[in-house]
C-alpha positions in Angstrom: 357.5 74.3 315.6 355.4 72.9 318.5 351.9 73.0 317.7 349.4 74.2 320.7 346.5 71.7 322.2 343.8 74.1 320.2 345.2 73.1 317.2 344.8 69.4 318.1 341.7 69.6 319.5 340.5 71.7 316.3 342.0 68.6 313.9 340.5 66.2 316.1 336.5 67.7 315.9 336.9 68.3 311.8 338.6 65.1 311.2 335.4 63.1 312.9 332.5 65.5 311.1 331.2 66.5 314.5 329.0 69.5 314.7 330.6 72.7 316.2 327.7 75.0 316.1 324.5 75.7 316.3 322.8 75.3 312.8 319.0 75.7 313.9 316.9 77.2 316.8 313.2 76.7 317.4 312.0 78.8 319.4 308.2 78.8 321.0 305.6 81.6 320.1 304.8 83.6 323.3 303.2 86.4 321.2 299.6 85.4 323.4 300.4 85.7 326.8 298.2 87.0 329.2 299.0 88.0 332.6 296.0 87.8 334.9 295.7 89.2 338.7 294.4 87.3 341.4 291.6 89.7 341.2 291.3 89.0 337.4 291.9 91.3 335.5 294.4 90.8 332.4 297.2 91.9 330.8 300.0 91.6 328.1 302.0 93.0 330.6 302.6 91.4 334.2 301.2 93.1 337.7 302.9 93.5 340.6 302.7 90.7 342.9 301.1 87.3 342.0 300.2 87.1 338.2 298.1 83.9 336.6 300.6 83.0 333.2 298.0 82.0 330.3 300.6 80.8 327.3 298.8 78.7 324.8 297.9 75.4 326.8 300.1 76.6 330.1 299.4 78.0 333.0 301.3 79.2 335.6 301.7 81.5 339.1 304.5 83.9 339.5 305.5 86.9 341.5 306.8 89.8 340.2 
């Protein structure tokens, strides 16, 4: 019985330890944005047009 490339491939990875998935993520808190118009007045929820991203110690322009 001829054995597929998978099942080399498969051998190959466990044989070595190598990881295979993803064990952890660490993801940022963006629970305290604020959206802010160039007009200035803010929101949890972006405007339409150019908003003013405050996240923590970042600040950013986008349009929406």
């Amino acid at each position: 019985m001829r054995k597929s490339a998978w099942h080399f491939l498969c051998t190959a990875i466990a044989s070595k330890n190598v990881a295979t998935a993803i064990s952890d993520i660490n993801a940022d808190n963006h629970e305290n944005i604020r959206y802010v118009s160039p007009s200035g007045r803010v929101s949890n929820r972006p405007f339409e047009g150019v908003n003013i991203v405050i996240d923590g110690n970042n600040t950013y322009k986008i349009i929406k």
